[in-house]
N, C-alpha and C positions, 0 to 999 in steps of 0.2 A: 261317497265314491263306491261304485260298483265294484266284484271283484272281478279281476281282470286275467287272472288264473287259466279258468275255462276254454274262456273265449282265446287264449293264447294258445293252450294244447290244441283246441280246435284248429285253428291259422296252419298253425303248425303240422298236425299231421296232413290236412288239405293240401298242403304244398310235398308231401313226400318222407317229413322230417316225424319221426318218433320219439316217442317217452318210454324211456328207459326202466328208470327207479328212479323215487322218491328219498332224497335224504333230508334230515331235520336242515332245514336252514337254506333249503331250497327254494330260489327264488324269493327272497326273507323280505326283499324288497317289493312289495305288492302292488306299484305303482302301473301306470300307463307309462311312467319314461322308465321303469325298468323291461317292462312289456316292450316297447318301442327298440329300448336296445339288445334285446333278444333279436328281433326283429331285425335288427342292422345287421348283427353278425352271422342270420340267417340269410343275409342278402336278400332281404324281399322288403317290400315299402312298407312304411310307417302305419298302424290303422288305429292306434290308441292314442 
C-alpha cells in the first residue's frame, strides 16, 4: 500500500483547505478509508 498522506495534503490544500501542525498520532490511521473519511468531512468526493 502506497502512502496516502501526501496525496491527501495535496487534495486538500487544491480544494482551499490547509495544514496546520503536525501532532504524534496525527492521522495514525494510514489507510485510503481513513484518507476517504477526511475527505467526507471535507465535503469533497472520495479519490482513495
Amino acid at each position: 500500500m502506497t502512502d496516502v498522506i501526501p496525496a491527501l495534503k495535496k487534495l486538500l490544500r487544491q480544494n482551499g483547505f490547509g495544514f496546520w501542525r503536525s501532532e504524534r498520532g496525527d492521522l495514525a490511521h494510514k489507510s485510503r478509508h481513513a484518507a476517504n473519511g477526511v475527505l467526507e468531512q471535507a465535503e469533497s468526493p472520495k479519490e482513495f
